[in-house]
C-alpha positions as CSV (number, residue, x, y, z in Angstrom):
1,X,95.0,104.0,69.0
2,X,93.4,101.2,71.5
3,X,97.3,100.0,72.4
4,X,98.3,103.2,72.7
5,X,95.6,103.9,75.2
6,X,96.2,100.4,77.1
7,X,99.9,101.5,77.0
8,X,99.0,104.8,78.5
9,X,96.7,103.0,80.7
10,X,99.7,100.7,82.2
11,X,101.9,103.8,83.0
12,X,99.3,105.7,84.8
13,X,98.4,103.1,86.6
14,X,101.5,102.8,88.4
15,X,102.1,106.6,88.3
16,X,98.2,106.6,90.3
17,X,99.5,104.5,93.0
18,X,102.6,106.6,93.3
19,X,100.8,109.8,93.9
20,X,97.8,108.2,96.1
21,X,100.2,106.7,98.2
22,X,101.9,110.1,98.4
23,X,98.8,112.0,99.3
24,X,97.8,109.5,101.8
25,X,101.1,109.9,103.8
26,X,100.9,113.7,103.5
27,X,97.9,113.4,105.6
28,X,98.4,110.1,107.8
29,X,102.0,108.9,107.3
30,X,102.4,105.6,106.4
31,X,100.4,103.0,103.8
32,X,102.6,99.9,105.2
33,X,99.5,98.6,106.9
34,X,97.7,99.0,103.5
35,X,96.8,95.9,101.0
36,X,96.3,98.6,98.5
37,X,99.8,99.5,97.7
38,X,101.4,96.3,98.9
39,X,101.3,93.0,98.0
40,X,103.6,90.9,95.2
41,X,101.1,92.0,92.9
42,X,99.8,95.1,93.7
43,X,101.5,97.3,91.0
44,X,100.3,94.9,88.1
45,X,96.6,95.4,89.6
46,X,97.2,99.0,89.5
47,X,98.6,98.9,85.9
48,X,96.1,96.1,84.6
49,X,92.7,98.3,86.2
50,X,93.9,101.7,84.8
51,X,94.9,100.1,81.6
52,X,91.9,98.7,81.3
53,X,90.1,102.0,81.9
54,X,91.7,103.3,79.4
55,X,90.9,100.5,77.0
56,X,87.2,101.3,77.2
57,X,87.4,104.6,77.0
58,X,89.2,104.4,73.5
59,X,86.7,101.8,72.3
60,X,83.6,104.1,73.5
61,X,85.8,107.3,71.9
62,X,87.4,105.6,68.9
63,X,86.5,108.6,66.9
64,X,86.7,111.5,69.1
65,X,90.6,111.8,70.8
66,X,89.9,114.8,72.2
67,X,86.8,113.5,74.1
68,X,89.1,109.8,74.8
69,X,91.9,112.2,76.9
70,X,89.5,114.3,78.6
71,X,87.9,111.1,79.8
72,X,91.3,108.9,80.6
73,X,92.3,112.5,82.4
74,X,89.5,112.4,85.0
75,X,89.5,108.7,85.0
76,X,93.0,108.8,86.7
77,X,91.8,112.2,88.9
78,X,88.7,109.8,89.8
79,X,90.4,106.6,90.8
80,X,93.0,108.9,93.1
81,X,90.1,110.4,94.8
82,X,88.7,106.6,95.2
83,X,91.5,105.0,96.7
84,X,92.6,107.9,98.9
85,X,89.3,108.6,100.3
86,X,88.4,105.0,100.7
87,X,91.6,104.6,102.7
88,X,91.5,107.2,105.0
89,X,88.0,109.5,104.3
90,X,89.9,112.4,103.1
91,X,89.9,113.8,99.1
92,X,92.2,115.8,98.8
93,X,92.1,119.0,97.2
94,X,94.6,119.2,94.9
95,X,92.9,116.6,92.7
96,X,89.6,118.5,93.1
97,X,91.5,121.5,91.6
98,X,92.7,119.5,88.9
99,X,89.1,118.6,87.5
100,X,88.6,122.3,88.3
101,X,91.3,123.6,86.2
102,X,90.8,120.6,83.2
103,X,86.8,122.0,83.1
104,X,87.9,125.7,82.9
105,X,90.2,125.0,80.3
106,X,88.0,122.9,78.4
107,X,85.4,125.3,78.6
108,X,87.8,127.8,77.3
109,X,88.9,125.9,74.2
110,X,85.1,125.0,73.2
111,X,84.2,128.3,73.6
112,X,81.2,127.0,75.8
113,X,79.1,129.2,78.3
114,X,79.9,128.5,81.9
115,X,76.6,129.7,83.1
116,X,75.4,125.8,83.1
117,X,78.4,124.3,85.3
118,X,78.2,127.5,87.2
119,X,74.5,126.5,88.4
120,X,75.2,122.8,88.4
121,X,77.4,123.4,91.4
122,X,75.5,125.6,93.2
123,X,72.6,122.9,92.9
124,X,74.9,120.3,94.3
125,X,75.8,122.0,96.7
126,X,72.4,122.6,97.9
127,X,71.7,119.0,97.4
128,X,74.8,117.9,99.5
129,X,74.3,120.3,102.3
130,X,70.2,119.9,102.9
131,X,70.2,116.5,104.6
132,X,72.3,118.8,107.5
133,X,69.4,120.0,108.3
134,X,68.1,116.4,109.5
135,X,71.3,116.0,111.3
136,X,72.9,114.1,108.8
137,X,76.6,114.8,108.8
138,X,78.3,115.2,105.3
139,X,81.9,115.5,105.0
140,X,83.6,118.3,103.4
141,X,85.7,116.8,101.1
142,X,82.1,114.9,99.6
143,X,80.3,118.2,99.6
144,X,83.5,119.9,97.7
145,X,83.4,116.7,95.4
146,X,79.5,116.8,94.7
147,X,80.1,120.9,93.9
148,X,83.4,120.4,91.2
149,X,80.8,116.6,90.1
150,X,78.1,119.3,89.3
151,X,80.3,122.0,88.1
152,X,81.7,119.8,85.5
153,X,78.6,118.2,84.1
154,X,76.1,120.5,84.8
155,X,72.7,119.9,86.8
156,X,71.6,116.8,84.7
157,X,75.0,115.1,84.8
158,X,74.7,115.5,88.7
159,X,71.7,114.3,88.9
160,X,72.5,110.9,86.9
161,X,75.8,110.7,89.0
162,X,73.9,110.9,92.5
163,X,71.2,108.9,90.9
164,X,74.5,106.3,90.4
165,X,76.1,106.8,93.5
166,X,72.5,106.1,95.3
167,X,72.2,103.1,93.1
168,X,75.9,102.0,94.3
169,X,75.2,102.6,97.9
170,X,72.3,100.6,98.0
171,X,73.9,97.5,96.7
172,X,76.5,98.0,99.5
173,X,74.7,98.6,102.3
174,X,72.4,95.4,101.3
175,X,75.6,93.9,101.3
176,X,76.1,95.0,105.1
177,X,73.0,93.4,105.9
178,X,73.5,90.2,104.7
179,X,77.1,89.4,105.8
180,X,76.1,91.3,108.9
181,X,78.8,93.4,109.0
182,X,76.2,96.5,109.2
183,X,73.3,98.1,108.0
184,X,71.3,101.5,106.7
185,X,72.9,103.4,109.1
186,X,76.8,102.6,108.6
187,X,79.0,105.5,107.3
188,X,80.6,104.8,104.5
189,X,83.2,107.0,102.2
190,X,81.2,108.9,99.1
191,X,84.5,109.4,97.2
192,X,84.5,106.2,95.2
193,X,81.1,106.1,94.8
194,X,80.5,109.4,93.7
195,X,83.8,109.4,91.6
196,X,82.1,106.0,90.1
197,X,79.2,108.0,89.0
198,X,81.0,110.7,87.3
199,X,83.0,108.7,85.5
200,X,80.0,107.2,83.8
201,X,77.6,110.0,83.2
202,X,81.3,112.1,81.8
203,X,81.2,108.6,79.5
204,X,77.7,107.5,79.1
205,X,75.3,110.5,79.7
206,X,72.0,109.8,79.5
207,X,70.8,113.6,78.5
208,X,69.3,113.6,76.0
C-alpha cells in the first residue's frame, strides 16, 4: 500500500503543477518568470514533495484507506491552493468547490449530520471577517478558504488550523525581522498557511 501511495504521490505531483500552472495563467498569463514551474528540476521537486505527502499519509492511515484517499485528496486540493495563491494572492475557486463537494459527499456516505460543518463555517467566517472592523483588510479568497477550512472540520478543527496558521505566521514574520526584509506589518498570502493548517488538523486532530 505505502508504494502504491508514493507511486500515486509521484503522478500527482506532476499532474499539481500542471493544473496550478493552468489556473495561474487563467488569471495572469504566464508562469515563465516563475522558479516554481521552471527549472531542470522542478518536475522531480513536484513529484518527490507530493510523493512524499502521500508517503506519510499512508504510514499515519495504514489501516484506514478510506481515511488515506480522503487525506492524499485534499493534500493535492491544499498544495494547489498553496502555490497558486502564493504566486499571485489569488485561490481560486474551483479548488474551494472541490473540498466543498469531497465534504458533502463524504458526509453523505457516513451518514453524518451536517449541522457541525454547517456552524463551523459560519464561525469562521465570523472570525475571518471581525478584524475588518479594525481596518484590517482580508482577502476574499482567505475568507472563502477559512469558511470551506471550518465547514470541513467543524469549529474545533478551525480553531486548531488558525491556531497553526498563527503559529506559522509568527515564525515568518520573525523571519522578516531578522533578515530585514520586513516586519509585523507586511502582507503576506494566508493560502499556504492556512492550507498548512488543515492539512494537519484533517491528519492529526487534536479533539479529543
Amino acid at each position: 500500500m505505502l508504494g502504491i501511495m508514493f507511486s500515486a504521490g509521484l503522478v500527482m505531483g506532476l499532474l499539481s503543477k500542471m493544473a496550478s500552472a493552468l489556473m495561474i495563467k487563467k488569471r495572469q498569463g504566464s508562469v515563465d518568470n516563475s522558479r516554481m514551474f521552471n527549472g531542470l528540476y522542478i518536475n522531480l521537486i513536484w513529484a518527490l514533495l507530493c510523493a512524499a505527502g502521500y508517503l506519510a499519509i499512508g504510514l499515519l492511515f495504514y489501516d484506514n484507506v478510506f481515511n488515506m484517499v480522503e487525506c492524499a485528496i485534499v493534500f493535492s486540493i491544499c498544495l494547489m491552493i498553496s502555490v497558486v495563491d502564493f504566486q499571485i494572492r489569488k485561490i481560486p475557486n474551483e479548488l474551494l468547490l472541490a473540498l466543498l463537494i469531497l465534504k458533502i459527499v463524504i458526509l453523505f456516505i457516513t451518514h453524518a449530520n451536517p449541522f457541525n460543518s454547517i456552524v463551523g463555517m459560519l464561525f469562521a467566517g465570523v472570525v475571518f471577517l471581525f478584524p475588518a472592523k479594525f481596518g484590517k483588510t482580508i482577502g476574499m479568497g482567505d475568507i472563502k478558504l477559512a469558511m470551506v477550512t471550518g465547514f470541513y472540520l467543524s469549529t474545533i478543527g478551525f480553531i486548531q488550523t488558525t491556531a497553526i496558521m498563527g503559529i506559522c505566521l509568527l515564525f515568518y514574520w520573525l523571519y522578516l525581522v531578522l533578515t530585514r526584509k520586513g516586519g509585523l506589518k507586511t502582507s503576506a498570502a494566508l493560502g499556504p498557511y492556512i492550507s498548512l493548517g488543515f492539512i494537519i488538523t484533517l491528519c492529526v486532530s487534536l479533539t479529543i
